[in-house]
C-alpha positions in Angstrom: 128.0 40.8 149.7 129.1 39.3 146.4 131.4 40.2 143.2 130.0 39.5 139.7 131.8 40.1 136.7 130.3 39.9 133.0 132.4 41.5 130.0 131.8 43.0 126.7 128.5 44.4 127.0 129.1 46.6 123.8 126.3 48.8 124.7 124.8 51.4 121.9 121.5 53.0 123.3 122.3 56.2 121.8 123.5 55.8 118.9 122.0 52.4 118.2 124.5 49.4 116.3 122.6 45.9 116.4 125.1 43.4 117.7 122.5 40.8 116.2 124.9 40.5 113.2 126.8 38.7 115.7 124.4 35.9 116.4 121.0 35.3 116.3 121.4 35.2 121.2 122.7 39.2 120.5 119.2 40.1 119.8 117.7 42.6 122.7 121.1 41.2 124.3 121.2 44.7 126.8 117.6 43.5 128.3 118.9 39.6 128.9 121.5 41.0 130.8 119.5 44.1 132.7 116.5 41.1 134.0 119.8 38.8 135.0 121.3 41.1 136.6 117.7 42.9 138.9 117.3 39.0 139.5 121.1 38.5 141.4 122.7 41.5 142.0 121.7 43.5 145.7 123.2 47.5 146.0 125.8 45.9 148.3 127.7 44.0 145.3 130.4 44.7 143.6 130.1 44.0 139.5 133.2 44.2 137.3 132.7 44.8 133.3 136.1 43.3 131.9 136.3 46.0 129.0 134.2 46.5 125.4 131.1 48.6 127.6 130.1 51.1 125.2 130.6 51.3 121.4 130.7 55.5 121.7 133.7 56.7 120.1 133.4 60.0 122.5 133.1 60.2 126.5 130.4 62.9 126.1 128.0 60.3 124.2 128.4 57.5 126.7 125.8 59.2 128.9 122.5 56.8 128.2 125.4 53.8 128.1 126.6 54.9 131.5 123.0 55.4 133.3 122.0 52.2 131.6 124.5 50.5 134.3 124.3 53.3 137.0 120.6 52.7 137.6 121.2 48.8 138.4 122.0 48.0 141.8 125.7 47.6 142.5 129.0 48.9 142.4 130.3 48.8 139.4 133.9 48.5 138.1 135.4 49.5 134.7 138.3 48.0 132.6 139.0 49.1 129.0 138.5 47.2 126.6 140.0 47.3 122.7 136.3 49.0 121.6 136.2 51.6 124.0 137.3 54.6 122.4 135.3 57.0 124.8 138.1 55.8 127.3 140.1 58.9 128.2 141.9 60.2 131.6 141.1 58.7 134.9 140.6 62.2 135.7 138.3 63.3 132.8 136.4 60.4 133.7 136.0 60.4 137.1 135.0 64.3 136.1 132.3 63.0 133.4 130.8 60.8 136.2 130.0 63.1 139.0 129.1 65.7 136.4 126.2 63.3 135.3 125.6 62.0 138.6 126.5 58.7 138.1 127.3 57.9 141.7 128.4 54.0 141.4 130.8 53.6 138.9 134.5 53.3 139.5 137.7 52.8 136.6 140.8 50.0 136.8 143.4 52.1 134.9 146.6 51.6 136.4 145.0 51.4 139.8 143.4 48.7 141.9 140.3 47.8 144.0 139.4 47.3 147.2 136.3 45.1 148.3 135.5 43.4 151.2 138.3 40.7 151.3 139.1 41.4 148.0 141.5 43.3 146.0 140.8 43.7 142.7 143.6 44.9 139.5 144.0 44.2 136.1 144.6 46.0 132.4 143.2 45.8 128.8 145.9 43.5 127.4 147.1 43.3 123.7 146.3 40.4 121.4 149.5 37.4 122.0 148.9 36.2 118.6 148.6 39.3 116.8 152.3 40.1 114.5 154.6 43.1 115.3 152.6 43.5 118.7 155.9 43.4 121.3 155.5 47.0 121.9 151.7 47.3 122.7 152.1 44.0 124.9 155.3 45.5 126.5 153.0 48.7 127.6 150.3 46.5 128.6 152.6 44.4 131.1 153.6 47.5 132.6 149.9 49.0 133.2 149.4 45.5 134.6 152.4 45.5 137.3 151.3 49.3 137.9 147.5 47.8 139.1 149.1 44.7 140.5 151.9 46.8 142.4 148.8 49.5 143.7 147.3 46.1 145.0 150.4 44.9 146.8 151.0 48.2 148.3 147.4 48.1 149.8 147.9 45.2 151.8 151.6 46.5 152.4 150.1 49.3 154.3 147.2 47.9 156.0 149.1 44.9 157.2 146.7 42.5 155.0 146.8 39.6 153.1 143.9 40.3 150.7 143.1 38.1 148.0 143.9 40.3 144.6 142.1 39.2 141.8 143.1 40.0 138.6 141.0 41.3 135.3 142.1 41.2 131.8 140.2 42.3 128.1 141.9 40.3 125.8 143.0 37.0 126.9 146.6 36.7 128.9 146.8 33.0 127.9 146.3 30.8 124.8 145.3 27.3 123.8 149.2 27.0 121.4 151.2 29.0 124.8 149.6 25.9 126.6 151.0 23.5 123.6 154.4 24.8 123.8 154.5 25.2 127.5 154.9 28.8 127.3 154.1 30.8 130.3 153.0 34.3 128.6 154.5 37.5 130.6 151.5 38.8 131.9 150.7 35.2 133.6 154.7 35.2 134.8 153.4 38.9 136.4 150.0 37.6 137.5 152.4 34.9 139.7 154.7 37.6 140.8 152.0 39.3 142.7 150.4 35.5 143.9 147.4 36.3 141.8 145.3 32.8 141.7 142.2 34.2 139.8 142.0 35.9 136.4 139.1 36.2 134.6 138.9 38.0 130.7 136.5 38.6 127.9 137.1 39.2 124.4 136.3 36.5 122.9 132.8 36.3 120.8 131.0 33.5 118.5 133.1 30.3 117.3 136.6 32.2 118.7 135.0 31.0 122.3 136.5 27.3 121.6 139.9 29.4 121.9 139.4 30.5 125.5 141.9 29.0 127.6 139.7 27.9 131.2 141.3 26.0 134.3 144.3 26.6 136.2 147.3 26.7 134.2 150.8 27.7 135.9 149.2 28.3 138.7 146.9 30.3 138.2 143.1 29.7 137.3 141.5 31.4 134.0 138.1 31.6 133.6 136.5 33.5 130.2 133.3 35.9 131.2 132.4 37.3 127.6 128.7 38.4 127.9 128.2 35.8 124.9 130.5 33.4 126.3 128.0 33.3 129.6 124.8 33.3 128.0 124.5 37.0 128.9 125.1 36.6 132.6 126.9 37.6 135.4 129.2 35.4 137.0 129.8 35.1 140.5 133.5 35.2 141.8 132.6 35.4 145.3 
């Protein structure tokens, strides 16, 4: 059994929106990653999409998105990213899944994971170097202690010491935090909980330079943008 992860699929196979503009190595960027994925991933896995899955603006219209991933092997793990404005309730989507049948598809949404030795947390984030952003990082840090503090309690309860893993959209670290010695909250968090691994997406084209990779504070980043890997998955474990 294995864990791959690969963010920002940005998937549009309803309402079709070429990411090509992006890059010539967007072009038929949803079959590179569909042939990767039939060639690694068994029904046993676990796969975790770090946010940015569908470019639907409503749930209801996420259907051919959603069976797109439901029909590959796997179980597969959401996180929101900052394009996915489907994203509702944990409720209403847990709803719009069995409705549709879409039997192998979970949400991270102020929850956690558990698989295998492995638990697995995290939140969307908020851009660091965005201005007048204190407020949306200060909700963000508190969905991620809410996922990170659901992940302690697990092991709490089943007298464990799981590995938790945490996933972020945006980045929790950047290249001028590491120039000023800064350790951003969500890393100071990340350490609160003795979370080693994070791995985030966001980051497209020239803007991957930016991505922060290594351990750093203690803690060892690693950036898993679809583009970022060449359109695929990683393995964690």
């Amino acid at each position: 059994m294995a864990i791959y992860t690969i963010g920002d699929l940005h998937l549009s196979l309803k309402h079709s929106k070429p990411m090509d503009v992006f890059g010539e190595n967007w072009t038929n960027h949803e079959q590179k990653i569909k042939e990767d994925w039939l060639s690694k991933v068994t029904e046993n896995d676990l796969v975790i999409l770090p946010g940015d899955f569908s470019w639907e603006i409503d749930l209801k219209e996420t259907d051919e998105d959603f069976k797109y991933i439901n029909d590959l092997p796997g179980k597969k793990l959401i996180l929101k990213g900052n394009h996915d404005y489907w994203w509702t309730t944990l409720t209403g989507m847990r709803k719009f899944l069995k409705e549709n049948n879409f039997n192998n598809i979970d949400f991270l949404f102020n929850n956690s994971f558990e698989y295998e030795n492995y638990i697995i947390a995290g939140t969307r984030g908020w851009s660091i170097t965005e201005e007048n952003n204190e407020k949306m990082l200060r909700r963000e840090a508190i969905r991620l202690e809410l996922s990170l503090q659901d992940a302690a309690n697990r092991n709490y309860e089943t007298s464990t010491n799981k590995e938790i893993i945490a996933f972020m959209h945006y980045p929790p670290i950047t290249k001028a935090d590491l120039i000023h010695n800064v350790e951003p909250e969500f890393v100071q968090i990340m350490k609160k909980y003795n979370v080693k691994r994070c791995y985030y997406a966001h980051l497209h084209s020239t803007s991957i330079n930016e991505a922060v990779e290594g351990n750093y504070f203690g803690v060892d980043f690693k950036l898993v943008s679809s583009d970022s890997l060449d359109f695929k998955l990683f393995r964690i474990i």
